[in-house]
N, C-alpha and C positions, 0 to 999 in steps of 0.2 A: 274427258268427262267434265273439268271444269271450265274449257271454253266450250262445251255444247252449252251449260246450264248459264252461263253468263251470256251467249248470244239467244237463249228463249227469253229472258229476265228484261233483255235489251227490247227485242222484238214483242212483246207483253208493256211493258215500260212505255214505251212508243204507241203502242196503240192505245193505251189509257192516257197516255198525253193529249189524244184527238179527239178523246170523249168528250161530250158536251150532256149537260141538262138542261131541260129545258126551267127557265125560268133562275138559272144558277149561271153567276159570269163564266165565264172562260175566255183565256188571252187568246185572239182570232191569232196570232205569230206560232207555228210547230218546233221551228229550228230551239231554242231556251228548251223546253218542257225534253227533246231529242239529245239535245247534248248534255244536258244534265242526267240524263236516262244512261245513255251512252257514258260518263263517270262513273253512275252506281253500277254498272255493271261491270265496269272494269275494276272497280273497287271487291264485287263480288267474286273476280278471277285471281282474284290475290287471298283470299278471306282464310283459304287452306294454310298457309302461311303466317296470313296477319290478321288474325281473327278482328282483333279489338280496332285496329286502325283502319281497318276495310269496312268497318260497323261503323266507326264516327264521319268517315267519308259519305256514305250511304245515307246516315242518318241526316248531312248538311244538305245533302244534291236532294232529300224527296221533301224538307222544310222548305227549302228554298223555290222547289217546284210548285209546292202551295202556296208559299209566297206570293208567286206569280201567278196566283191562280188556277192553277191547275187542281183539278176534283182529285181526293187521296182516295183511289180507288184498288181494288188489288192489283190491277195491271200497271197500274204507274208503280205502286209499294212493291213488285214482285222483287227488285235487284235487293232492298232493306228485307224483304221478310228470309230472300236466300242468308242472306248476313247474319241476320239473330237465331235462324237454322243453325248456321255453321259453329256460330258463336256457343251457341245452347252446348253443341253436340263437344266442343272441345274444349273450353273453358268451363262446365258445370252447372249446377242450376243458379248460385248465390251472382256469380255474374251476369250470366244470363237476366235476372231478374231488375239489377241494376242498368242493362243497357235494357231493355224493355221499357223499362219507366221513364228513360232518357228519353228515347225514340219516339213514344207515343209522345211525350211533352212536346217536342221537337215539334213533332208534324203538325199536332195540334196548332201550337202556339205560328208556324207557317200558317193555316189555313186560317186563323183569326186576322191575321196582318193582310192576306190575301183578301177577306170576305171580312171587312169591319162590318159592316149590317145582316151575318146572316139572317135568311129566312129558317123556317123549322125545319123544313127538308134538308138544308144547304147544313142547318146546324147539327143535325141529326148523321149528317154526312161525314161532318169534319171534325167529328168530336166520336160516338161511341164505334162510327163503320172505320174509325184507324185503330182502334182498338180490338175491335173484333176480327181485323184482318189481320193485324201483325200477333195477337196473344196465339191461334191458333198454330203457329212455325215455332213457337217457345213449346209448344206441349210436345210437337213432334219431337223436337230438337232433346228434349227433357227425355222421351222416351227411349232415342236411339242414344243418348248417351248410358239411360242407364240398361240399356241390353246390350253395348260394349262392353259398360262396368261385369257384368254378367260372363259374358264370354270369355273376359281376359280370368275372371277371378275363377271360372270353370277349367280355362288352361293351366292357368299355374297351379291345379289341385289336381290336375292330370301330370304338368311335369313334374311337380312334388312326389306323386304317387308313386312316377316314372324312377323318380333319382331313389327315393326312399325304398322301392324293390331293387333298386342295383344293391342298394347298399347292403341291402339284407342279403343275394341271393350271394354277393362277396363275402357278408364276414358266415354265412352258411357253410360256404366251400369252403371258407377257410378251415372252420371249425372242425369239418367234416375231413380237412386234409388233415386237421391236427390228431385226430382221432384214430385215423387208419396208421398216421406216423408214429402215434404212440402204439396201436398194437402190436406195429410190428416190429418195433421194438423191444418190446416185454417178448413175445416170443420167440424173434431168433437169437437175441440177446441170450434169453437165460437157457434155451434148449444148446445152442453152439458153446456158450458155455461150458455146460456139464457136460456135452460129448468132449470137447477139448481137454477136460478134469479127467474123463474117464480113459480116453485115449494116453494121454501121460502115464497115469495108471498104469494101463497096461503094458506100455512099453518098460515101463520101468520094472513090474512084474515077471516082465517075460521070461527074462533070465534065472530071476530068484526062484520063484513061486508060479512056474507054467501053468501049473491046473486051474488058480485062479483068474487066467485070462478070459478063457473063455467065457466065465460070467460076467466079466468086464464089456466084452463085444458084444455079449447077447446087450447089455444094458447100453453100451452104444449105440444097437442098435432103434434099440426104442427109443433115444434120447432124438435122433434124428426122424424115427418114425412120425414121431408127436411132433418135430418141429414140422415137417412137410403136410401134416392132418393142418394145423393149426395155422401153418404161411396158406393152406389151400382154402380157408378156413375167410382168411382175413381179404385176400386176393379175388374171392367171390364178392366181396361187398363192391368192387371194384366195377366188376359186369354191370351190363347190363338185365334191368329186372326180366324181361321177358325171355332172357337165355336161356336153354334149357339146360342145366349145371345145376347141381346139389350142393356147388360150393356155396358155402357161406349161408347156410340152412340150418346150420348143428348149434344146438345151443351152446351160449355163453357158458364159459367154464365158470365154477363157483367153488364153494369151501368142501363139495363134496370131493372133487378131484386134490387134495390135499393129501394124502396118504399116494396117491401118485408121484407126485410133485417131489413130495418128500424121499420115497424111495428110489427116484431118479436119483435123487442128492446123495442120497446115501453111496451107493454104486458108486458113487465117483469120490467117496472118502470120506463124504461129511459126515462128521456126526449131528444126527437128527434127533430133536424131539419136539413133542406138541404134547401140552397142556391144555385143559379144557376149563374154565372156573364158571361157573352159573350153570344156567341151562339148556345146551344146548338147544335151537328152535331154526326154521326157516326164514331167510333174513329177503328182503325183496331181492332181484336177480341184478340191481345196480349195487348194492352195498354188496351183495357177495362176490360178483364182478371186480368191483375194486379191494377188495379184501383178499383176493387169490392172487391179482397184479402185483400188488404193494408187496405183500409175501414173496411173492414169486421174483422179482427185482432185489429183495433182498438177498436172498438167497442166491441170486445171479452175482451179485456184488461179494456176498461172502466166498463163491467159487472162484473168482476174479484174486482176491486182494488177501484173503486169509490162507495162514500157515497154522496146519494142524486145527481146523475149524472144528468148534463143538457148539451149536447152534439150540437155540430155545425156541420154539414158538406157543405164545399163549394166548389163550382167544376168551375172550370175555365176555361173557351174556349179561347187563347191568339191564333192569327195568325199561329203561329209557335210552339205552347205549352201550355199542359195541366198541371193543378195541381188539387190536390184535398187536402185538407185541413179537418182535422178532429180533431177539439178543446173541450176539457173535461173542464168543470167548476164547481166544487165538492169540498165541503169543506172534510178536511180532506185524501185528492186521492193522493195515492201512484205512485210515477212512474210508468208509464205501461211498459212491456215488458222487466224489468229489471233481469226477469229469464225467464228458458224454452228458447225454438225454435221463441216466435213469433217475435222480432224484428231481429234477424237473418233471418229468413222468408221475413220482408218485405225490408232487405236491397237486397238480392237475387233476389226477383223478380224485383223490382226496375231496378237494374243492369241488370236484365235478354232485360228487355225493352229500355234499353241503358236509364235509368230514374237514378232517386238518391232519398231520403226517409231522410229526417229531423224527429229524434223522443226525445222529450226533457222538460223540462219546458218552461209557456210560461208566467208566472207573477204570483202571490199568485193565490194558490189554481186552476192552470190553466196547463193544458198539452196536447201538441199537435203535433202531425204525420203530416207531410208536403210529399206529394207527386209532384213529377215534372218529368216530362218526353217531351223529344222534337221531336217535330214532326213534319213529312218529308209528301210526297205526298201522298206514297203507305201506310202510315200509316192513313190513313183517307178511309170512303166508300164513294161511290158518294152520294150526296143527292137526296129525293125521290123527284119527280116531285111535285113543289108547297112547298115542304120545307122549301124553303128557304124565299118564302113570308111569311109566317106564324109562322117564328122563332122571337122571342123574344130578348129585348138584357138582359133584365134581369127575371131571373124566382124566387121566394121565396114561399115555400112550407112547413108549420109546420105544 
């Protein structure tokens, strides 16, 4: 491409070397006006490369042309106005502008050493027609650089775009791997749990106290029931949407499945209670979401780690914010959640609910999970007609 455009320039150059007007000199010798032509245009086959040095080359060969007479017409100027093109388009307009004003002095000041007497025609020639020829390759030159500027600055807000949806569609999946990691953890964690509690049980029963097994295993059995509802549960979010599966279609469990929860626990030795303090009310399905995990993880932890467990749970309706409160009183109970995922688990969801999770010691032989989370309007459901007459300020349930 840029030896076709440098032998047009050459062949254009050459033929405005032969031009004559009448009444205007011109040096009757072609070979000066050809070989000088034949420079700028080899200076124009470099230009890609050497923008500015193939411009001052260009600009000596078409002074020099006028020098010797030769009319500055756009076929002689073709090889200089490729240059100040090139120039334009690659070095920007501030330079562009600066060799522009060179050029045209340049040539000028050639066709005055060439023509000391012009006439009006001749002066007319050599002064505003090198201006009018070469400014026209600056406008272009000015245009296609700034529709590169354009182009590139449209790409890089396409690969911006490009990298910035990677990045999201990663810490998405991440999130979303974190999320199923954590259910499914809270679930077979605390249901294999209490079957493993109850199962001990009743082996240990078996011999002493037979009649009591069987309500051991019925309660085994649901302990594993609920885990398989609930692994089927979490394993459907996994599918795909269009499958035709009911997995992963059942609502999120909340604080109503507590007294569930609870008597799971119980079956397996714990002793349970829950406490109510304010008024009870419907809490949005993320806070009561994490409000049943946190619980639930506790409770997995006190199945785990306590001997002889008597367990508290108290839930607290405050104007503005909920807690829930889940205190172990076990001689001999090890820290809960001091390995494994689950109190990484309940600091996560916690946070997830814009809540915070206290999990710690809480006086001899005492440890307790403190849940708090604050709450806003849209975090609450409306209450059911007559609710709120028949709410309670205090509920206690063992």
């Amino acid at each position: 491409m840029n030896v076709l455009a440098a032998l047009v320039a050459f062949i254009f150059a050459a033929l405005g070397a032969s031009l004559s007007t009448e009444g205007i000199f011109r040096p009757a010798a072609l070979l000066p006006g050809a070989i000088l032509s034949l420079v700028a245009s080899v200076a124009l086959l470099t230009s890609a490369r050497y923008p500015r040095v193939s411009t001052v080359v260009a600009i000596c060969c078409e002074a020099a042309a006028c020098a010797l007479g030769y009319l500055p017409t756009p076929l002689l100027l073709a090889p200089l106005i490729g240059c100040l093109y090139r120039l334009t388009v690659l070095g920007g307009p501030r330079a562009a502008a600066w060799w522009t004003g060179i050029a045209v002095s340049a040539v000028m000041a050639g066709g005055a050493i060439g023509d000391p007497a012009p006439t009006g025609g001749s002066l007319l020639l050599r002064t505003v027609g090198v201006a009018l020829w070469l400014l026209p390759a600056v406008f272009a030159g000015r245009m296609t650089h700034a529709q590169r500027a354009y182009l590139r600055m449209v790409q890089d807000r396409a690969a911006d775009a490009e990298r910035h949806r990677d990045d999201d569609l990663r810490r998405r999946l991440g999130e979303e791997r974190l999320r199923i990691a954590r259910d499914l953890h809270d679930v077979v964690a605390h249901h294999l749990a209490v079957a493993n509690a109850q199962a001990g049980t009743a082996a240990h029963l078996l011999a002493k106290r037979p009649e009591q097994v069987g309500e051991l295993l019925a309660g085994l059995g649901g302990s594993t029931s609920a885990a398989l509802r609930e692994l089927k549960a979490t394993v459907g979010l996994l599918r795909d949407p269009g499958d035709d599966s009911p997995a992963g279609t059942a609502p999120a469990p909340g604080l109503d499945g507590l007294p569930e929860l609870v008597e799971a626990c119980r079956t397996a030795g714990i002793e349970v209670g829950v406490v109510t303090v304010g008024t009870p009310r419907r809490l949005s399905p993320m806070v009561e979401l994490t409000a049943f995990r946190i619980i639930q993880e506790a409770l997995t932890n006190v199945t785990r780690h306590a001997v002889r467990p008597v367990v508290t749970i108290t839930l607290r309706y405050a104007e503005d914010t909920f807690s829930a409160d889940v205190v172990n009183t076990s001689a001999g109970s090890r820290p809960a959640g001091t390995a494994g995922y689950g109190l990484i688990g309940m600091r996560e969801r916690a946070l997830a609910a814009g809540g915070s999770v206290l999990a710690g010691p809480a006086g001899p032989d005492r440890y307790a999970v403190r849940l708090t989370v604050p709450l806003a309007s849209w975090q609450e459901d409306p209450p059911a007609p007559g609710e709120e007459d028949s709410a309670q300020e205090e509920q206690v349930s063992r």
